[in-house]
C-alpha angles and dihedrals in degrees: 000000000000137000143164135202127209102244143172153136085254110132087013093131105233117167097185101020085246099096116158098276087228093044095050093041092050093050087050096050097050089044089063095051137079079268107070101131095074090047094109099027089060110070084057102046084047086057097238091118083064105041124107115188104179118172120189092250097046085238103175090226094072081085096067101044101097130105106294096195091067087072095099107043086046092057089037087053078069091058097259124123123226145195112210134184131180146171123190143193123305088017086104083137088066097041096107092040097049092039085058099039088055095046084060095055086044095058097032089059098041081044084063091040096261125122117229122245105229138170112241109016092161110325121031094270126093116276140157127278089212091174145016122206099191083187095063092029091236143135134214109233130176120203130216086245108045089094081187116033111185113216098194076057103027119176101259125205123179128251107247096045088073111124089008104083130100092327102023104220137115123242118155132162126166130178117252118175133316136262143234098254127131136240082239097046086037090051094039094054095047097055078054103045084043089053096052092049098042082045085052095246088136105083111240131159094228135042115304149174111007081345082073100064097064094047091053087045103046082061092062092042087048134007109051092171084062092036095056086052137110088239090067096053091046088054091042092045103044102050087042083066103049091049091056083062093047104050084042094059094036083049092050097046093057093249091145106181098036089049088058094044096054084038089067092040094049089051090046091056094043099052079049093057090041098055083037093065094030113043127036111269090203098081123084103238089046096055087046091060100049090042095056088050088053094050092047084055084049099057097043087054091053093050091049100058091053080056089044084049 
């Protein structure tokens, strides 16, 4: 059997072309599903608008080292239901099991017209499985960074090099139906899912939540050869994008005085990306302005999660 789905990041709101590769996955995936109206909401309710990973070096995969398995219980805090499966490091004696376990869920999902979230598409980000061709034993992947996949030409990756690519291991989530929960339960449960992460509640091996905003800004006040890199934009940009999602949904949900906290966050970050890209972060006055923005986002954050509390 083989089938293929039309999909693209078209309509995925990305304000710096940075956005987090799971957040923006996951908002293309509900948005082609019978579910389309809680695209954008989700990567809010999931939490994703909220989180903060920061790692000393400003590597980029400091964004993907968080639990994993809480995948599924984060999306299903929107009022979706998923299916999840997963496979780590040192579980080599699962890997078949797992590879297999996860193909079903693939095909299950494309099956229903909805693409598959997966880790490591093409590149060792999170991307989309949009076919399956059990004949040639393939999938369809696109990956964060193809701007224009072609479906009469998809990106194909064999079945059993799922999980097994750049960083070999399994995560797979795909969307399965939706819930009786309600916008005020929705809303309620996210403040509090937001609070636990910004306090630092979610495990993770590098700064996160409002811990990440000293340790970004300890690299502008002090490391100009780090702050002029492409590693700072990608951190800048990528967490700019996420805030815009999470004043949006705050906004929309009639949480006044949180929306115009995270609208001036996400402003803040956004000014910070833009002199970032356009001006030379080596130099001293440069990195001071982008620091202080930093530091007024900071302090908003912080008083939005007495308000959150």
């Amino acid at each position: 059997m083989k089938k293929q789905l039309n999909i693209s990041w078209d309509g995925v709101r990305d304000s710096t072309g940075y956005l987090f590769s799971f957040a923006k996955s996951l908002s293309a995936a509900v948005k082609n599903s019978p579910f389309s109206d809680k695209a954008e909401d989700i990567v809010a309710t999931s939490g994703f608008a909220f989180r903060m990973w920061v790692s000393r070096d400003l590597c980029p995969s400091a964004t993907s080292i968080w639990d994993f398995e809480s995948q599924k219980p984060w999306v299903e805090n929107g009022g979706l239901t998923c299916d999840y499966v997963g496979r780590y490091w040192e579980q080599n004696d699962i890997e078949e099991e797992k590879r297999l376990e996860a193909t079903s869920i693939i095909k299950a999902s494309i099956d229903r017209g909805i693409p598959a979230v997966s880790w490591d598409t093409g590149i060792p980000e999170w991307g989309l499985i949009t076919g399956y061709d059990d004949d040639a034993q393939m999938f369809s992947v696109l990956a964060i960074n193809n701007a224009a996949p072609d479906p009469a030409n998809p990106v194909l990756m064999p079945y059993d090099i799922l999980g097994k690519r750049e960083i070999p291991i399994l995560s797979v989530l795909t969307v399965t139906g939706r819930t009786d929960k309600t916008e005020e339960q929705i809303l309620r449960d996210t403040l509090k899912l937001a609070a636990n992460h910004l306090k630092g509640g979610e495990w993770c091996d590098n700064a996160k939540g409002l811990e990440a905003y000293p340790a970004l800004i300890r690299v502008f006040d002090e490391d100009p050869e780090l702050s002029s890199s492409w590693n700072a934009e990608y951190f800048l940009g990528t967490y700019a994008a996420l805030k815009e999602y999470a004043y949006r949904y705050l906004e929309k949900s009639g949480e006044t005085r949180l929306a115009k906290l995270y609208r001036s966050v996400y402003d803040a970050w956004m000014e910070a990306f833009r002199i970032k890209t356009g001006e030379d972060a080596s130099q001293p006055e440069v990195r001071a302005k982008i620091a202080s923005l930093l530091r007024s986002a900071y302090e908003s954050e912080k008083e939005a999660v007495a308000i959150m509390e």
